[in-house]
NUVEXKE-209396 format. One record per residue: chain; residue in three letters; residue number from 1; x, y, z of N, C-alpha, C in turn. Coordinates in Angstrom, 3 decimals. Each point is the difference from the previous one (the first is absolute). Last residue first. Layout:
BEGIN
{chaine=A, residu=ALA, num=NUM, n_u=X, n_v=Y, n_w=Z, ca_u=X, ca_v=Y, ca_w=Z, c_u=X, c_v=Y, c_w=Z}
...
***
This chain:
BEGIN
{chaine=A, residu=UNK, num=141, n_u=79.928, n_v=-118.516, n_w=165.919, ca_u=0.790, ca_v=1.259, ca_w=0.487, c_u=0.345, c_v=0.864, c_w=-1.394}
{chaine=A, residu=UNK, num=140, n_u=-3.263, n_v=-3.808, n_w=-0.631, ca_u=-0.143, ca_v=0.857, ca_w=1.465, c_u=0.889, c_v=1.006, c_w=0.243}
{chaine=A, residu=UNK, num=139, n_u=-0.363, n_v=-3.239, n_w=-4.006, ca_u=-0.082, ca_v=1.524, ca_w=0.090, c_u=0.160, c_v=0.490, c_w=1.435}
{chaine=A, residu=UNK, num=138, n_u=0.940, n_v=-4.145, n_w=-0.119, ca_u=0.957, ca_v=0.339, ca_w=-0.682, c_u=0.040, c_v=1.881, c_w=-0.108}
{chaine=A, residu=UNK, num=137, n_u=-3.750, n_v=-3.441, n_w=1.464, ca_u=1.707, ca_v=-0.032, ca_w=0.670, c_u=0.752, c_v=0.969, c_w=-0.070}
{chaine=A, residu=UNK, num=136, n_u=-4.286, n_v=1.108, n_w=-3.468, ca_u=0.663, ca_v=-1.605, ca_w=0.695, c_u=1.116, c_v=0.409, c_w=1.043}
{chaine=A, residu=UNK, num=135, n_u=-5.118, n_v=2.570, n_w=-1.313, ca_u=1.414, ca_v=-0.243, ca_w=0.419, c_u=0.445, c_v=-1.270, c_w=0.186}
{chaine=A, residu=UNK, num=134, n_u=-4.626, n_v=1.109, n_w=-0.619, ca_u=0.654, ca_v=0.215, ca_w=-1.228, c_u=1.479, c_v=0.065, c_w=-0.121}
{chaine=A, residu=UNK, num=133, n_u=-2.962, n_v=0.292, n_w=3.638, ca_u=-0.572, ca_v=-0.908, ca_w=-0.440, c_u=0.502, c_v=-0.747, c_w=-1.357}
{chaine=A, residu=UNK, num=132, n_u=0.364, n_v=4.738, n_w=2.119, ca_u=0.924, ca_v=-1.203, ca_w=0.932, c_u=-0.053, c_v=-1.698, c_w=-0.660}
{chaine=A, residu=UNK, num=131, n_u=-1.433, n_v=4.164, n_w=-3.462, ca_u=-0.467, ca_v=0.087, ca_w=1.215, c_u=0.839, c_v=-1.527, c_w=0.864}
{chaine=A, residu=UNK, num=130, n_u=1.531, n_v=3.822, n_w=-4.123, ca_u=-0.898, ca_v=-1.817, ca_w=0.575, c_u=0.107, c_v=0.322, c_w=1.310}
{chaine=A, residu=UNK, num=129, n_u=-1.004, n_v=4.398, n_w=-3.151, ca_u=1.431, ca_v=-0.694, ca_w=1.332, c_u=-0.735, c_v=-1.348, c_w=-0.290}
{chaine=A, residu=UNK, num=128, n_u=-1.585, n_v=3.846, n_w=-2.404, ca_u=0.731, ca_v=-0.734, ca_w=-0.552, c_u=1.070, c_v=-0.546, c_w=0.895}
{chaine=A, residu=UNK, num=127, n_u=-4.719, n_v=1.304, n_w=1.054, ca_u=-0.139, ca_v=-0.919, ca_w=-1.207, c_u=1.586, c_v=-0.646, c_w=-0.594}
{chaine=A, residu=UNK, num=126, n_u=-0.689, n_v=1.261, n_w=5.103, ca_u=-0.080, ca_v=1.026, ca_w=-1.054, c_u=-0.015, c_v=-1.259, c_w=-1.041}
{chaine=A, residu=UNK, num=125, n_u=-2.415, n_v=-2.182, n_w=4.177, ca_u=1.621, ca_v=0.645, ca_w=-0.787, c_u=-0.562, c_v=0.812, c_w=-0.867}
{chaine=A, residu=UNK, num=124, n_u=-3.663, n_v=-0.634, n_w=4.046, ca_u=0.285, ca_v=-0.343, ca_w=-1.191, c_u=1.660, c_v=0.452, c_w=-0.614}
{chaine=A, residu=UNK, num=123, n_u=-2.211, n_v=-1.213, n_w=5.084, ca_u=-0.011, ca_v=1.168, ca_w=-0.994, c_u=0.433, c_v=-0.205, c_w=-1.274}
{chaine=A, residu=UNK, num=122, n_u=-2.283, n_v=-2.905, n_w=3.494, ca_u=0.974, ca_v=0.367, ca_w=-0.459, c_u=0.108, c_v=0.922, c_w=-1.540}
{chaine=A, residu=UNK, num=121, n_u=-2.983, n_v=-1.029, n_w=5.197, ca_u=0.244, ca_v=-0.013, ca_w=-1.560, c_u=1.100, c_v=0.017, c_w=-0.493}
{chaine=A, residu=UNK, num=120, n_u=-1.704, n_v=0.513, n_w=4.511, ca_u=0.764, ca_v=-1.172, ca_w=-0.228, c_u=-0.195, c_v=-0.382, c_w=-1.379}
{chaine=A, residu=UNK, num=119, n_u=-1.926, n_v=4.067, n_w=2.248, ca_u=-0.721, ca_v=-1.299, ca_w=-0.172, c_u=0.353, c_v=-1.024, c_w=-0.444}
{chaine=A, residu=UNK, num=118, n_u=2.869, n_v=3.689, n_w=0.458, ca_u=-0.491, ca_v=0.303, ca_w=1.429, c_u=-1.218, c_v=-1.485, c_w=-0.351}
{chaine=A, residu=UNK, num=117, n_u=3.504, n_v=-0.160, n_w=-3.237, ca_u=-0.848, ca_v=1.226, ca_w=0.120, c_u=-0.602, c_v=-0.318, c_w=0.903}
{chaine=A, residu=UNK, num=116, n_u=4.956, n_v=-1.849, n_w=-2.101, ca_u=-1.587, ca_v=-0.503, ca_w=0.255, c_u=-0.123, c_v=0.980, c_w=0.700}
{chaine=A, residu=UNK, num=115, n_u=4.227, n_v=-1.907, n_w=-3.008, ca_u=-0.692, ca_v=1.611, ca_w=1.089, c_u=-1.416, c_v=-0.156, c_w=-0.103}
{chaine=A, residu=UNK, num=114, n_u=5.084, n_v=-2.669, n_w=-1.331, ca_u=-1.569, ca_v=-0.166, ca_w=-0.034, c_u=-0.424, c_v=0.913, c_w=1.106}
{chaine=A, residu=UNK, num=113, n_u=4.836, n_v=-0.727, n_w=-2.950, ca_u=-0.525, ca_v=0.015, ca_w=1.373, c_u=-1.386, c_v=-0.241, c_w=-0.216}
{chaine=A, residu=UNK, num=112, n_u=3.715, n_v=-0.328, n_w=-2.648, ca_u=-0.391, ca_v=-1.387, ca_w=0.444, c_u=-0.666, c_v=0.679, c_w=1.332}
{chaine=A, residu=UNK, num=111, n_u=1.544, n_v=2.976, n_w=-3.457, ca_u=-1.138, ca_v=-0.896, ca_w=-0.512, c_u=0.148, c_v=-1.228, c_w=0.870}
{chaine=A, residu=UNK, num=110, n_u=3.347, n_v=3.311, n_w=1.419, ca_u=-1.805, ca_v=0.393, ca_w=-0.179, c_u=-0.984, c_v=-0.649, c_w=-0.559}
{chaine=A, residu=UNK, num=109, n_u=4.372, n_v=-2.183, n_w=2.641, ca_u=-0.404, ca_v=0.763, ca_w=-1.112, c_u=-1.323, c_v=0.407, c_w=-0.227}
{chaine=A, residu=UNK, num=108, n_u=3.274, n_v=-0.158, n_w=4.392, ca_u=-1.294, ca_v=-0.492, ca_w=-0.883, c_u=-0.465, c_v=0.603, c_w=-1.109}
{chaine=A, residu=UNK, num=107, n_u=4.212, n_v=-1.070, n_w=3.723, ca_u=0.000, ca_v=0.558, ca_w=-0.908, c_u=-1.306, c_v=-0.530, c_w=-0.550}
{chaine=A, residu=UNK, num=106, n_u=2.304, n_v=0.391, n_w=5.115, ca_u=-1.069, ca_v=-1.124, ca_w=-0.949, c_u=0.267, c_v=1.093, c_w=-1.610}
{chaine=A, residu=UNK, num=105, n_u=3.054, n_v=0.148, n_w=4.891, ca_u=-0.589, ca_v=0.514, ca_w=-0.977, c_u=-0.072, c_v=-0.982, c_w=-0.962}
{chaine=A, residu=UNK, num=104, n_u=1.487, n_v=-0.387, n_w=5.454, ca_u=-0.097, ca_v=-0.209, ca_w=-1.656, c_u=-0.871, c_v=0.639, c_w=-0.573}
{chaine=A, residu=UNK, num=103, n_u=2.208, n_v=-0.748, n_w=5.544, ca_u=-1.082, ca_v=0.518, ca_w=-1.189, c_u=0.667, c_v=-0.309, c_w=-1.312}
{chaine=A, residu=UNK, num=102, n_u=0.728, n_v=-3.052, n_w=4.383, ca_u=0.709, ca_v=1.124, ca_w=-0.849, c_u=-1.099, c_v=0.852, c_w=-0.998}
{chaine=A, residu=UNK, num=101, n_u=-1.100, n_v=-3.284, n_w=3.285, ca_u=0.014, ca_v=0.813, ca_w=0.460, c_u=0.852, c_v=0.856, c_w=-0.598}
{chaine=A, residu=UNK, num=100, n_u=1.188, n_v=-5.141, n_w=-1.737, ca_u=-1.352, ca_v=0.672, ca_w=0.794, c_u=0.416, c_v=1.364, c_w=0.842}
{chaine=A, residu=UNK, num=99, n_u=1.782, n_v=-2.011, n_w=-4.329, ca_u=0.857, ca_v=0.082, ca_w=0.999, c_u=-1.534, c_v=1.086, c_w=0.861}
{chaine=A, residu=UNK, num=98, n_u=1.665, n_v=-2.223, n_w=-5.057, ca_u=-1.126, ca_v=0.289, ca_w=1.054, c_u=0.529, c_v=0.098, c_w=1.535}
{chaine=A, residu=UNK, num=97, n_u=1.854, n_v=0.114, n_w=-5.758, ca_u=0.416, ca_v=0.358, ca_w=1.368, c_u=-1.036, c_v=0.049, c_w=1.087}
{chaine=A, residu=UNK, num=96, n_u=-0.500, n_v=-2.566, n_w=-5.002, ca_u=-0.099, ca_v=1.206, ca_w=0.427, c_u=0.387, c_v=0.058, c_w=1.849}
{chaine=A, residu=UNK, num=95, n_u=-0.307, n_v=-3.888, n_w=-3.059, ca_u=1.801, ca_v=0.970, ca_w=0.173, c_u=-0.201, c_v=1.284, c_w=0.840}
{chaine=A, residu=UNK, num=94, n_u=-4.026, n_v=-2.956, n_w=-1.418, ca_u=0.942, ca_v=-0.459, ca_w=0.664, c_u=1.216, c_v=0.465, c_w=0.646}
{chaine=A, residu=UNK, num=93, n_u=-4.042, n_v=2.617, n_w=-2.350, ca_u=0.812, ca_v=-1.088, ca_w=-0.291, c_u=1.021, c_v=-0.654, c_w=1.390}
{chaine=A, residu=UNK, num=92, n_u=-5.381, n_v=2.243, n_w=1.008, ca_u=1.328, ca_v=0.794, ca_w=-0.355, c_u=0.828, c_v=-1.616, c_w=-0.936}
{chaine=A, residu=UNK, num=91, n_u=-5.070, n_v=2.130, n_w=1.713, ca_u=0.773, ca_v=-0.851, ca_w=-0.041, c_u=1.342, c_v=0.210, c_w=-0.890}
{chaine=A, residu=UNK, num=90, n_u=-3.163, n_v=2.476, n_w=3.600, ca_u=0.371, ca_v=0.361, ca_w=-1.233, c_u=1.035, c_v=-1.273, c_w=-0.139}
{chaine=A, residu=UNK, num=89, n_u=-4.666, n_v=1.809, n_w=3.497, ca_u=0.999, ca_v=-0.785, ca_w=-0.596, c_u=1.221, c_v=0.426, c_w=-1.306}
{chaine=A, residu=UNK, num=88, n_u=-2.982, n_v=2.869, n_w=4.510, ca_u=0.358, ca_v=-0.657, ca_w=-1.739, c_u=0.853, c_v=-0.814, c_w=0.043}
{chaine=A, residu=UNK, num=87, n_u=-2.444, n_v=0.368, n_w=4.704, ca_u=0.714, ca_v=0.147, ca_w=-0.836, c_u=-0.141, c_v=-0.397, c_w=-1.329}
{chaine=A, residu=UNK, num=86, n_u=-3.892, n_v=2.583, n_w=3.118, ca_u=0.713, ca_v=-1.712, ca_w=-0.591, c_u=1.087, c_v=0.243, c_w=-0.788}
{chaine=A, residu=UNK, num=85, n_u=-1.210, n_v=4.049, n_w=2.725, ca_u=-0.361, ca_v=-0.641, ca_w=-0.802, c_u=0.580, c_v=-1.677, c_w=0.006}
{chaine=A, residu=UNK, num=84, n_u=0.998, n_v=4.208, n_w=2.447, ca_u=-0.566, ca_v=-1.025, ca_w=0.982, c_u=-0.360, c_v=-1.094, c_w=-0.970}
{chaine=A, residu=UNK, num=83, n_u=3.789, n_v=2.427, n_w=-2.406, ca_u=-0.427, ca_v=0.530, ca_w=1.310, c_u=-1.071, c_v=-0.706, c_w=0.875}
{chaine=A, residu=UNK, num=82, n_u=2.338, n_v=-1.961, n_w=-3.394, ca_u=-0.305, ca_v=0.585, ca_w=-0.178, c_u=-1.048, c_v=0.405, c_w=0.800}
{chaine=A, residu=UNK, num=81, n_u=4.323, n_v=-3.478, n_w=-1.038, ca_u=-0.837, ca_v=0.430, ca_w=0.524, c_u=-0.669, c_v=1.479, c_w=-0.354}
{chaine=A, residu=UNK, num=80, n_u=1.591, n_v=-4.705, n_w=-2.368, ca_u=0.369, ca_v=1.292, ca_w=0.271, c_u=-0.823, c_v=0.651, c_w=1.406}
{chaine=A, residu=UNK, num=79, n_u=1.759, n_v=-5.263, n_w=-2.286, ca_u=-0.971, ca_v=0.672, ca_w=0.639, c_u=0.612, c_v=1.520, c_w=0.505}
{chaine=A, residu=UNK, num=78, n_u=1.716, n_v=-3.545, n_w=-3.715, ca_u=0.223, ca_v=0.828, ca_w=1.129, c_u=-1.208, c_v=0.993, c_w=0.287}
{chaine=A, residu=UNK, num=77, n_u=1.231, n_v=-4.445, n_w=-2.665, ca_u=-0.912, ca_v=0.625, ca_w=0.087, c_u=0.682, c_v=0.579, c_w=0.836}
{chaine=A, residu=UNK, num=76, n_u=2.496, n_v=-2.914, n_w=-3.037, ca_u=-0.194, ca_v=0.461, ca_w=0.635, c_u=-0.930, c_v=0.859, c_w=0.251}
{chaine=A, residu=UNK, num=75, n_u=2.108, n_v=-3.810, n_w=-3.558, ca_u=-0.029, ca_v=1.606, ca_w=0.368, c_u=-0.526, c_v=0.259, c_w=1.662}
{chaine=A, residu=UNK, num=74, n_u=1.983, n_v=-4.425, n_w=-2.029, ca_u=0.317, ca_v=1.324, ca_w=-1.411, c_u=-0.550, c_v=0.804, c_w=0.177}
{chaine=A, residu=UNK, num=73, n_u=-0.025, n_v=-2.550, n_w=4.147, ca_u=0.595, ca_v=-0.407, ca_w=-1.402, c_u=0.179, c_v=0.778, c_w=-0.766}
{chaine=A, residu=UNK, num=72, n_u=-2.678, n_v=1.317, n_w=3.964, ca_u=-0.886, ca_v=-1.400, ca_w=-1.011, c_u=1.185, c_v=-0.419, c_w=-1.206}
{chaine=A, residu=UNK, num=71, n_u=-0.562, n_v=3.330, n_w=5.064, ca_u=0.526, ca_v=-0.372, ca_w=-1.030, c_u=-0.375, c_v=-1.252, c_w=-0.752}
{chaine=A, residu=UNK, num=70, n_u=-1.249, n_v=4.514, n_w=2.755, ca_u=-0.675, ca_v=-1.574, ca_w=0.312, c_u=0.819, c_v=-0.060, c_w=-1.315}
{chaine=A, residu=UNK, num=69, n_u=0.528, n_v=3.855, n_w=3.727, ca_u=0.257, ca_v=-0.493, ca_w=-1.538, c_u=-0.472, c_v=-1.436, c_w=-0.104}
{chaine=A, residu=UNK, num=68, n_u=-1.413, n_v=5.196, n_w=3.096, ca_u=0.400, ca_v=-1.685, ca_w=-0.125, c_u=0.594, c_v=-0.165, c_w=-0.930}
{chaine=A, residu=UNK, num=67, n_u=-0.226, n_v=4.680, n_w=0.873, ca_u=-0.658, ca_v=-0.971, ca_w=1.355, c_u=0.121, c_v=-1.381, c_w=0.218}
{chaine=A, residu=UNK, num=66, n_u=1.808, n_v=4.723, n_w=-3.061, ca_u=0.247, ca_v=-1.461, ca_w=-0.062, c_u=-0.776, c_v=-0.350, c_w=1.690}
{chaine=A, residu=UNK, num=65, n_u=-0.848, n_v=4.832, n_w=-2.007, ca_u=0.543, ca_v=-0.801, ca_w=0.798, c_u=0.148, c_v=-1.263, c_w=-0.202}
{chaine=A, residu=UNK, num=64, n_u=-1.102, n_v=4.131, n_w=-3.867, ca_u=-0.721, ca_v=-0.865, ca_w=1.439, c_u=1.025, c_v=-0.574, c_w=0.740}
{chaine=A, residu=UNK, num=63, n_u=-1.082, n_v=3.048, n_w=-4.866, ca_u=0.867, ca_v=-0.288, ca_w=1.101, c_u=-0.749, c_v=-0.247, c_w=1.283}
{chaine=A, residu=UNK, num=62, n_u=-1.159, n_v=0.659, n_w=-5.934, ca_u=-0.374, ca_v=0.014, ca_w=1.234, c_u=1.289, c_v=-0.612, c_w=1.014}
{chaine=A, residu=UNK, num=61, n_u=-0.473, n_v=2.631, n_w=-4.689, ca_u=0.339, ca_v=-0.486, ca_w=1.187, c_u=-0.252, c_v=-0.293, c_w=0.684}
{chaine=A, residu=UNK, num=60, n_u=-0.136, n_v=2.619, n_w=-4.071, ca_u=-1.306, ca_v=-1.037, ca_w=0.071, c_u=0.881, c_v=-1.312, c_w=0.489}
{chaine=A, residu=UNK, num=59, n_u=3.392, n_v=3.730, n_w=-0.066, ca_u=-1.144, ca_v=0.056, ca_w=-0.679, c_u=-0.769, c_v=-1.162, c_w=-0.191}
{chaine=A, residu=UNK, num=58, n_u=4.606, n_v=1.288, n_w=1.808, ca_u=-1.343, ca_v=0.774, ca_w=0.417, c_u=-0.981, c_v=-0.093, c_w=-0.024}
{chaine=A, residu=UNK, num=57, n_u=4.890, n_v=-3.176, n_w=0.840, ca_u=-0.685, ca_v=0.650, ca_w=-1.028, c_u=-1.775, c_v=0.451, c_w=0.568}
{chaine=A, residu=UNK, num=56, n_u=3.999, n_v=-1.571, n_w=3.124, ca_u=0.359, ca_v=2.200, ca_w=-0.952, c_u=-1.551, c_v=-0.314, c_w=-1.311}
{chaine=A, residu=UNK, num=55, n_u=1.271, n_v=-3.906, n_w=2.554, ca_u=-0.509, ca_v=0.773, ca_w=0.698, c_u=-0.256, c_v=1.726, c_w=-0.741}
{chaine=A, residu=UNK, num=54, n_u=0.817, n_v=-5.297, n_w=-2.938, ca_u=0.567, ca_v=1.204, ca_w=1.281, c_u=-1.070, c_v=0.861, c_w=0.389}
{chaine=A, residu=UNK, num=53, n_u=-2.642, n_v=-4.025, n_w=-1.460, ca_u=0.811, ca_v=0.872, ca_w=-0.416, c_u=0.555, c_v=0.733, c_w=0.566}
{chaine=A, residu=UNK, num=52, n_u=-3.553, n_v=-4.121, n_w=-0.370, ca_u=0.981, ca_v=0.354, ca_w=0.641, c_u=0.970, c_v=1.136, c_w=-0.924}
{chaine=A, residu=UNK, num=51, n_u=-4.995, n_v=-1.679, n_w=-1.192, ca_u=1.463, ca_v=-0.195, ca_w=-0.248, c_u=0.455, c_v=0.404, c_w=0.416}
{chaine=A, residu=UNK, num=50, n_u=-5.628, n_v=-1.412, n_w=-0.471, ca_u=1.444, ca_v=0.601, ca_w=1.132, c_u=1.435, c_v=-0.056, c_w=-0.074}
{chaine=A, residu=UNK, num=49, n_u=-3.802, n_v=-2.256, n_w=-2.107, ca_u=0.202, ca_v=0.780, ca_w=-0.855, c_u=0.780, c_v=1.037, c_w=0.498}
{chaine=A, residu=UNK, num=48, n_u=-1.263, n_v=-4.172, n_w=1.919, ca_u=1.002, ca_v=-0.643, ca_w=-1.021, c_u=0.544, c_v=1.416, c_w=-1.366}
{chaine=A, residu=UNK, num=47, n_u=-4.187, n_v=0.061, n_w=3.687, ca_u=1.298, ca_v=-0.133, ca_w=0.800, c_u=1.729, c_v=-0.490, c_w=-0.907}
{chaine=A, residu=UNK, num=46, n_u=-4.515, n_v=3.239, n_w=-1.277, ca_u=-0.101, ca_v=-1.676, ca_w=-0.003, c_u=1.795, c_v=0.234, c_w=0.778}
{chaine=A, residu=UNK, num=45, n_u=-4.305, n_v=3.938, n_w=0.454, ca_u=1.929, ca_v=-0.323, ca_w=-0.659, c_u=0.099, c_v=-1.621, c_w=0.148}
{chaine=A, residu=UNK, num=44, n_u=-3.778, n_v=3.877, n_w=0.940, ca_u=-0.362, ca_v=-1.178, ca_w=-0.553, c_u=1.747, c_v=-0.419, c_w=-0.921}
{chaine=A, residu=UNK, num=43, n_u=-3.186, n_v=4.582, n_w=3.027, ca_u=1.088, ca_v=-0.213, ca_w=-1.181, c_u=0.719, c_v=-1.794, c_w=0.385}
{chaine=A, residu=UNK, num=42, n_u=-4.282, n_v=3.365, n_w=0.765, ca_u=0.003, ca_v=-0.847, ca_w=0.518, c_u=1.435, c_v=-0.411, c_w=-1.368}
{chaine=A, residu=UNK, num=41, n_u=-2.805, n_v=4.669, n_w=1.970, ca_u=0.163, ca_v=-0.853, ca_w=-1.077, c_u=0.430, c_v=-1.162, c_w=1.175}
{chaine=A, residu=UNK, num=40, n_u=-2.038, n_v=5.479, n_w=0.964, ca_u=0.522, ca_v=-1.247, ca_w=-0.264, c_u=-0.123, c_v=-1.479, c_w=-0.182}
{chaine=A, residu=UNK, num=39, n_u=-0.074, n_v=5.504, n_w=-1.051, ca_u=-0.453, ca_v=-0.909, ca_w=-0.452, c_u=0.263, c_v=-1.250, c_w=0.925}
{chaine=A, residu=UNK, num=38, n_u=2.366, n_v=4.599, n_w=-0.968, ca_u=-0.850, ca_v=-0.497, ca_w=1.249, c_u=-0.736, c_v=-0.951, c_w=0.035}
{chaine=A, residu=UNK, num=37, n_u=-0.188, n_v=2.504, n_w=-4.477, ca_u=1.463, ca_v=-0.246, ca_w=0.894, c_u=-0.302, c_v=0.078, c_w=1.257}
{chaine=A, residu=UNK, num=36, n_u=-4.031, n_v=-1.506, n_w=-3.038, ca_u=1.011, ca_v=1.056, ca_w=0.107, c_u=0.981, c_v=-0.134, c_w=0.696}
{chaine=A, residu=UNK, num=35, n_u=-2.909, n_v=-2.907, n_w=-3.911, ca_u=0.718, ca_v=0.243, ca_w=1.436, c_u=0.739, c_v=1.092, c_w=0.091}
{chaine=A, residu=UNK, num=34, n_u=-2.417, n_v=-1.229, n_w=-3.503, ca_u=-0.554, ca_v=-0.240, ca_w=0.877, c_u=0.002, c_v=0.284, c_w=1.075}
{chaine=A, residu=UNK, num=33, n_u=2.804, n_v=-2.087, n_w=-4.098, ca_u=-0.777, ca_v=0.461, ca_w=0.234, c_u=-1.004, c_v=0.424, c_w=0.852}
{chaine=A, residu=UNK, num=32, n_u=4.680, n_v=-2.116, n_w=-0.859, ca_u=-0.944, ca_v=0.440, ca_w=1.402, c_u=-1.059, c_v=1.041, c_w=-0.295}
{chaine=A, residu=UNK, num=31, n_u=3.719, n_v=-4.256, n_w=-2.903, ca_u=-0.991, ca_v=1.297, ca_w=-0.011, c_u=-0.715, c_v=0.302, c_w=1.698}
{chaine=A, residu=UNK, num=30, n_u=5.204, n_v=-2.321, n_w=-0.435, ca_u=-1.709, ca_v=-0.003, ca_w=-0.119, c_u=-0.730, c_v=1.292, c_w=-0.800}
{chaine=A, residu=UNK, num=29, n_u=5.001, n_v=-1.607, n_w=1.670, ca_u=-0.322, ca_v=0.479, ca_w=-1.735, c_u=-1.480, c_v=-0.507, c_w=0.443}
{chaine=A, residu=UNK, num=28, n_u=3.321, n_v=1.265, n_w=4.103, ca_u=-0.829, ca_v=-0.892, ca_w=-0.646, c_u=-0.525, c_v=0.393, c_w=-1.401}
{chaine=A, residu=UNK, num=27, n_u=3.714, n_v=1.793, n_w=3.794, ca_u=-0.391, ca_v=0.417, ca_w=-1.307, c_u=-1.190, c_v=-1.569, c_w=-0.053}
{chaine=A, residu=UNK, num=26, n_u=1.856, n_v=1.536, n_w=5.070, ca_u=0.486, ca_v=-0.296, ca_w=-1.001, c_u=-0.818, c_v=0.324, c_w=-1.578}
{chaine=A, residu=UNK, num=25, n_u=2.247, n_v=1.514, n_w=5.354, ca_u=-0.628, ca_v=-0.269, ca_w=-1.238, c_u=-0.357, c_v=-0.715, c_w=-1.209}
{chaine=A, residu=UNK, num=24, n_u=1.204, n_v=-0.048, n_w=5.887, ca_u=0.603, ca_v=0.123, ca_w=-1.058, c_u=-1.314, c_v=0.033, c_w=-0.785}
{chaine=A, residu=UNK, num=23, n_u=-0.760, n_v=0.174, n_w=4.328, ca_u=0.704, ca_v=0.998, ca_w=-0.644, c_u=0.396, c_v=-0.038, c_w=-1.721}
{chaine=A, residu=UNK, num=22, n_u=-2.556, n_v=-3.183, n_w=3.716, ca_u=1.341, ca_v=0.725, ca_w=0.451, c_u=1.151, c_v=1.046, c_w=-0.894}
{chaine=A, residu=UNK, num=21, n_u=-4.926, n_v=-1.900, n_w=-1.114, ca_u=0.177, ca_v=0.699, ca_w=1.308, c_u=1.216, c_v=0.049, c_w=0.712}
{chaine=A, residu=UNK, num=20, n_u=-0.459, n_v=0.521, n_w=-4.988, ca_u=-0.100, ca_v=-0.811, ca_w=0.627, c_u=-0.045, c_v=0.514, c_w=1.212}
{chaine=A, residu=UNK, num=19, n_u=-1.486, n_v=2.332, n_w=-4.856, ca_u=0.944, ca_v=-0.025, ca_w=1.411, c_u=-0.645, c_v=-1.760, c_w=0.630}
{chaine=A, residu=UNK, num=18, n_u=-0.047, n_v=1.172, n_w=-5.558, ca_u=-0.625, ca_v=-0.003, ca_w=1.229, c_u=0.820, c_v=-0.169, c_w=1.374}
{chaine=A, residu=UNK, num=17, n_u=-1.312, n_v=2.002, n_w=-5.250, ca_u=1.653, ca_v=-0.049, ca_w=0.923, c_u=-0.980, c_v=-0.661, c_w=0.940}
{chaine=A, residu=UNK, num=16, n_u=-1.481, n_v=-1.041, n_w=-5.404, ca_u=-0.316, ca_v=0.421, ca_w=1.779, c_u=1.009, c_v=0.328, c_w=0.678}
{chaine=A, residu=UNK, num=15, n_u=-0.088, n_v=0.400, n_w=-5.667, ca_u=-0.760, ca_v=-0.855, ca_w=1.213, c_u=0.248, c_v=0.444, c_w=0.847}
{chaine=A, residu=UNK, num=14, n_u=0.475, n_v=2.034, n_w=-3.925, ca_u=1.391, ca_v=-0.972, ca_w=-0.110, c_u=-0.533, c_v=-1.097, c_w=1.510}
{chaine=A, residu=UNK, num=13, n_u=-2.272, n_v=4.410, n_w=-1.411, ca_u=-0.076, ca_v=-1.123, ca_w=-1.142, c_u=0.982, c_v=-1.468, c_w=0.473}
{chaine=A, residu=UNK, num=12, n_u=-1.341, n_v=2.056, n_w=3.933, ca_u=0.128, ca_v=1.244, ca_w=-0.899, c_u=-0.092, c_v=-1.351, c_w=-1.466}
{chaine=A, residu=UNK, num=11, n_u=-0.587, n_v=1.094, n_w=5.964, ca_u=0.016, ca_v=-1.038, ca_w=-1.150, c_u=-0.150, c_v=0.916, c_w=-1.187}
{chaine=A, residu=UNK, num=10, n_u=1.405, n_v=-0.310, n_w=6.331, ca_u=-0.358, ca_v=0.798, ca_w=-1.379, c_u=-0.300, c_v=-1.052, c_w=-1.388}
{chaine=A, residu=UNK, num=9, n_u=0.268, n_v=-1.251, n_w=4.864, ca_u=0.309, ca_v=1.482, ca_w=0.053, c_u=-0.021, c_v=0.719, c_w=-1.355}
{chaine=A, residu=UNK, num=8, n_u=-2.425, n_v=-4.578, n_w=2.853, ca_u=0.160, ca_v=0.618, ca_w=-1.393, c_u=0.561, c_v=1.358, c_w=0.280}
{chaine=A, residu=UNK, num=7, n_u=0.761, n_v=-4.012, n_w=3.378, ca_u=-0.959, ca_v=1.332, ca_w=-0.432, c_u=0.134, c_v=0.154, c_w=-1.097}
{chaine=A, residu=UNK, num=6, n_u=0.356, n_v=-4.766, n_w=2.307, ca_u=0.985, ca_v=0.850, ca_w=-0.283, c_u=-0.949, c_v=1.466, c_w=-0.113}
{chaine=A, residu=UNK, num=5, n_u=0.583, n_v=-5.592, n_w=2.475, ca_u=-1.161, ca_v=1.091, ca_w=-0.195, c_u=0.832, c_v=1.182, c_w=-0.423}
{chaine=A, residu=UNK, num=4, n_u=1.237, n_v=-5.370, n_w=-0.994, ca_u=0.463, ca_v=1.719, ca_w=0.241, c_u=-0.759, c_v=0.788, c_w=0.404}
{chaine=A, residu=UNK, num=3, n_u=0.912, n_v=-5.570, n_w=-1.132, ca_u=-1.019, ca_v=0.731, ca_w=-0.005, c_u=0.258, c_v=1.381, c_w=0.817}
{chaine=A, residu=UNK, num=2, n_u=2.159, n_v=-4.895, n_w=-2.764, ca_u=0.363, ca_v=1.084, ca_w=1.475, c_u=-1.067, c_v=1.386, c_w=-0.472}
{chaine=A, residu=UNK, num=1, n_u=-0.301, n_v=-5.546, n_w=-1.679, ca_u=0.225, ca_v=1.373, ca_w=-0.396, c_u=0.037, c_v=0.864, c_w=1.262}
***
């Protein structure tokens, strides 16, 4: 699992926005009871829940650098980079275009993320999201 240090910038019925340290946003369906905005968290993406997507799309995005590609046959790991951090992983299909030192955009769905609390808790799903644990393949994108 690829591990994020993120902030809490806001939370409302619908769950968490949380910043990443390079900017982008994203939505998590947690409860944050507790927490105030400024908070920070620990955001928890499995590498098979990362989907490549054009560049233009906005929303619960992440974008990185191609650094490596380790290929295995029917898919591929591409190591991202992220600023001094350990690179994210995101395993990709076969077909998908890898081409090291190009950037890409990750697409993550809100119920396959995981948001843990400064004591490496995890924060609880809204009652009516599944939680990552509860996704097939299929739901991810």
């Amino acid at each position: 699992m690829n591990f994020l240090k993120v902030t809490l910038e806001s939370a409302d019925a619908d769950g968490a926005v949380i910043k990443l340290e390079t900017g982008e946003s994203l939505k998590v369906p947690v409860t944050t009871d507790g927490l105030a905005s400024g908070a920070e968290l620990t955001l928890g993406v499995r590498p098979e829940h990362m989907h490549p997507v054009d560049d233009d799309t906005s929303e619960q995005v992440i974008r990185r650098k191609v650094r490596a590609v380790e290929n295995f046959g029917e898919y591929s790991h591409l190591y991202l980079n992220e600023s001094t951090e350990t690179p994210i992983i995101a395993k990709v299909a076969e077909d998908v275009l890898k081409v090291p030192e190009k950037p890409m955009a990750f697409f993550v769905k809100p119920a396959a993320c995981h948001l843990f609390d400064a004591d490496g808790e995890a924060l609880d799903y809204l009652p009516s999201v599944p939680g990552p644990h509860e996704l097939s393949s299929t739901d991810a994108v």
